[in-house]
N, CA, C and O atoms as CSV, one atom per row, in Angstrom:
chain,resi,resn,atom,element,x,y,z
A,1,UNK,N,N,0.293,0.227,-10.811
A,1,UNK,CA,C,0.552,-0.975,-10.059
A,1,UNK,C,C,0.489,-0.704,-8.550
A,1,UNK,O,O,0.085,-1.551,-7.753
A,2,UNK,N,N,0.857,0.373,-8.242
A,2,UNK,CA,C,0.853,0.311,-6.545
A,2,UNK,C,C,-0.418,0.738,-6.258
A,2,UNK,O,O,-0.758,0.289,-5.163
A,3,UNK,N,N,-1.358,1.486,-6.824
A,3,UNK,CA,C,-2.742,1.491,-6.652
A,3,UNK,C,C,-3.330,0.367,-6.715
A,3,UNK,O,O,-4.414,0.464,-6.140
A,4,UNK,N,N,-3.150,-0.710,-7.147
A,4,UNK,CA,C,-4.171,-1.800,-7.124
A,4,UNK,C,C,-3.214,-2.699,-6.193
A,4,UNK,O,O,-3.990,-3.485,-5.650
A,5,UNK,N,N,-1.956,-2.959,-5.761
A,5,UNK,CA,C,-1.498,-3.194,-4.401
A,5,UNK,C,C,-2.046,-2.471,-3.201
A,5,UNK,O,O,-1.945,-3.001,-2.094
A,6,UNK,N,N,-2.560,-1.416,-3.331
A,6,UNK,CA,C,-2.629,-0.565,-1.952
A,6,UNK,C,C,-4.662,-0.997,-1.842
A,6,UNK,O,O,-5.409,-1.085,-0.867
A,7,UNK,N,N,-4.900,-1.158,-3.291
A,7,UNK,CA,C,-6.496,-1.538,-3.233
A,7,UNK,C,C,-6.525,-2.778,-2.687
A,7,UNK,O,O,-7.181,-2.922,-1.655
A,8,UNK,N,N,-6.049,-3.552,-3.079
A,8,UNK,CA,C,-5.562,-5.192,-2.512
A,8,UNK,C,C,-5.350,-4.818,-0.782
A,8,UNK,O,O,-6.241,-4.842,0.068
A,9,UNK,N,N,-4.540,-4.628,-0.667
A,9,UNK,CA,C,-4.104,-4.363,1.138
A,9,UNK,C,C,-5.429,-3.716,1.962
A,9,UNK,O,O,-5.549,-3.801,3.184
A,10,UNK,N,N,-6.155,-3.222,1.297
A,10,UNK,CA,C,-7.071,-2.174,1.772
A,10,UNK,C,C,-8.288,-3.678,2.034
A,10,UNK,O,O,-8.902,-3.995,3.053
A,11,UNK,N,N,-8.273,-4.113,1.120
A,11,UNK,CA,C,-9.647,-5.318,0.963
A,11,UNK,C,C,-8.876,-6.304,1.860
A,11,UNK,O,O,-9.435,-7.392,1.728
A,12,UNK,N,N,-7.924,-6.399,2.647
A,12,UNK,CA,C,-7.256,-7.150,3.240
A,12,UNK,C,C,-7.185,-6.895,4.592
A,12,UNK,O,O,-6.682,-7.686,5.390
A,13,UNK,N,N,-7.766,-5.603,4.955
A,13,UNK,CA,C,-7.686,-4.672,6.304
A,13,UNK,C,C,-6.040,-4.252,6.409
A,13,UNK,O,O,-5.732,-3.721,7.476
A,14,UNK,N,N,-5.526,-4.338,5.939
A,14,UNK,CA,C,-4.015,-3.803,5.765
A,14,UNK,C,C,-3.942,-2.190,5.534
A,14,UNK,O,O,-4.334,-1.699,4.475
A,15,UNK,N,N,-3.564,-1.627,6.290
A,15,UNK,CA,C,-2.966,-0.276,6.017
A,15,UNK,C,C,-1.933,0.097,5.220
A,15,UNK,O,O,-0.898,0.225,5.874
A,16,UNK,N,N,-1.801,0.337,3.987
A,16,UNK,CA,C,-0.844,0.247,3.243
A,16,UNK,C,C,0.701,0.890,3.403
A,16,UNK,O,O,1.826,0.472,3.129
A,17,UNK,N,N,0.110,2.253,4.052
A,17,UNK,CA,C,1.132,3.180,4.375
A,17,UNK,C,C,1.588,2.860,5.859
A,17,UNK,O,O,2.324,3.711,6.357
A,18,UNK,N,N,1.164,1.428,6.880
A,18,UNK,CA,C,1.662,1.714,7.752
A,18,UNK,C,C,2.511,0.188,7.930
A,18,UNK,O,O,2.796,-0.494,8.915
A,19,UNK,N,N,2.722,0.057,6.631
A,19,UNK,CA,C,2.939,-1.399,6.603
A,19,UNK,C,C,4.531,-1.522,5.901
A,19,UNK,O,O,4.758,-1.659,4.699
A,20,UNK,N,N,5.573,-1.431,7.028
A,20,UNK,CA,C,7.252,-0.785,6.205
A,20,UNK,C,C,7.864,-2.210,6.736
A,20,UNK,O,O,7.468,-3.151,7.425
A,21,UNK,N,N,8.813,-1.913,6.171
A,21,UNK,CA,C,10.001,-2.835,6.072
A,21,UNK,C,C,11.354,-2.192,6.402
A,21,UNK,O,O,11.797,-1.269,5.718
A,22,UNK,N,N,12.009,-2.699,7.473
A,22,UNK,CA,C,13.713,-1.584,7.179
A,22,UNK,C,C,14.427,-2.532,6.990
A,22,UNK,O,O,14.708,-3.549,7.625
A,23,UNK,N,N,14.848,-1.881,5.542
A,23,UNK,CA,C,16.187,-2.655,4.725
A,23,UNK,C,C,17.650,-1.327,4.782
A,23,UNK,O,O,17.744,-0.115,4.978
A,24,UNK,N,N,18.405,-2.270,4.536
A,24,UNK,CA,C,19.712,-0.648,4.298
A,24,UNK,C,C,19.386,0.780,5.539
A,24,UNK,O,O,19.660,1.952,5.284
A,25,UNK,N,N,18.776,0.311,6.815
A,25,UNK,CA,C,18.682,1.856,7.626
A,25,UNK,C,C,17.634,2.767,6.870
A,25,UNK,O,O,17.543,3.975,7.086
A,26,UNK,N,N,16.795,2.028,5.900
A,26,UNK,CA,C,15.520,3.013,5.179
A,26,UNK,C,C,14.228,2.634,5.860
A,26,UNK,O,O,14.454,2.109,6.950
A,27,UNK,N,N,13.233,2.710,5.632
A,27,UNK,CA,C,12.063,1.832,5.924
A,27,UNK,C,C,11.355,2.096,4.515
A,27,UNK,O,O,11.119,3.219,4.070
A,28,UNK,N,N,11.076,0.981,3.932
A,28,UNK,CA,C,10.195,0.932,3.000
A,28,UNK,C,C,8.478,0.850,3.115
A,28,UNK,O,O,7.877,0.797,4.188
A,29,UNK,N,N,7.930,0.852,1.962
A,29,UNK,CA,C,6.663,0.350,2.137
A,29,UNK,C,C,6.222,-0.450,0.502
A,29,UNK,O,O,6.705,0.011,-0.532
A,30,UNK,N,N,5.451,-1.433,0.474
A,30,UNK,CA,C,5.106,-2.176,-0.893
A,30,UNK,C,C,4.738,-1.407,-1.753
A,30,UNK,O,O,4.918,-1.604,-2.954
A,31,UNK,N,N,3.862,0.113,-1.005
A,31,UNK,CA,C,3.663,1.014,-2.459
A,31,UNK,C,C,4.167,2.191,-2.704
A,31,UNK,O,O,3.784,3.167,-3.350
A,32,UNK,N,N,5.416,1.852,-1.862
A,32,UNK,CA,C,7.294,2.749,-1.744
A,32,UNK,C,C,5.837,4.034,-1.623
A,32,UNK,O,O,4.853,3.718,-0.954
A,33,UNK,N,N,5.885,5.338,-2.295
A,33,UNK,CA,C,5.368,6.495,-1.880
A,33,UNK,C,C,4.156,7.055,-2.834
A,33,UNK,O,O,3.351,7.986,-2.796
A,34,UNK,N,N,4.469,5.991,-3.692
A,34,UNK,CA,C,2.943,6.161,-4.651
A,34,UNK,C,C,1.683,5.431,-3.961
A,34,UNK,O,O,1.856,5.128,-2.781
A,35,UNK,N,N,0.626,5.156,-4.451
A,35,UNK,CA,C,-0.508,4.295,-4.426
A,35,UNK,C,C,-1.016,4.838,-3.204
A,35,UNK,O,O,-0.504,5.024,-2.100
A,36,UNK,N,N,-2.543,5.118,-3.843
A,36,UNK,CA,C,-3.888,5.281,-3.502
A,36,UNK,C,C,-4.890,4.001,-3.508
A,36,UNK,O,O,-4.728,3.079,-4.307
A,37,UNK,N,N,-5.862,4.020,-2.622
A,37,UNK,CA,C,-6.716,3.233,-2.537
A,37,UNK,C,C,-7.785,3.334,-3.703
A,37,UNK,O,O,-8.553,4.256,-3.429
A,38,UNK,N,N,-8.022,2.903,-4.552
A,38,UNK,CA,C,-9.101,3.364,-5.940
A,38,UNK,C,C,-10.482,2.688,-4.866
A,38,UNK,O,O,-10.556,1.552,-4.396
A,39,UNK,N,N,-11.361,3.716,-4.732
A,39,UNK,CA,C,-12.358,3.297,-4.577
A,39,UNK,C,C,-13.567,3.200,-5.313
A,39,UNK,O,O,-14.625,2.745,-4.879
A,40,UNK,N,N,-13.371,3.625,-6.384
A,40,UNK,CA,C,-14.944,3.601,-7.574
A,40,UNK,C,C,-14.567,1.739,-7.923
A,40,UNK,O,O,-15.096,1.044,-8.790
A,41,UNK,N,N,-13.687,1.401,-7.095
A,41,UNK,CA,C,-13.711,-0.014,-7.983
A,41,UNK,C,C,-14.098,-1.258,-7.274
A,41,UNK,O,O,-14.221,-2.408,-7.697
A,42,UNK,N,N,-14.320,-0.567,-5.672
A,42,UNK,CA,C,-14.771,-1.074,-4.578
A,42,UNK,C,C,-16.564,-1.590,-4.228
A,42,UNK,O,O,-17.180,-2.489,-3.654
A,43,UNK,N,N,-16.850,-0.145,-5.131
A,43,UNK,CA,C,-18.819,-0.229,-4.292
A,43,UNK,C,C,-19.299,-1.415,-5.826
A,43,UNK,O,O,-20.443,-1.859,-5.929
């Protein structure tokens, strides 16, 4: 699931990993520390 969120963000011009949230004094991110961009699913 966070691979095809981070593929989504990517087709969106979104940087996935630079894209946080601070909740509770943390900073999050939507694909928390997993997810890769799949690109064989791109061309």
């Amino acid at each position: 699931m966070h691979d095809l969120q981070a593929t989504a963000l990517h087709q969106l011009g979104i940087h996935h990993e630079r894209l946080t949230f601070r909740f509770q004094g943390r900073d999050y991110r939507l694909t928390d520390v997993h997810g890769n961009v799949i690109r064989p699913i791109l061309a």
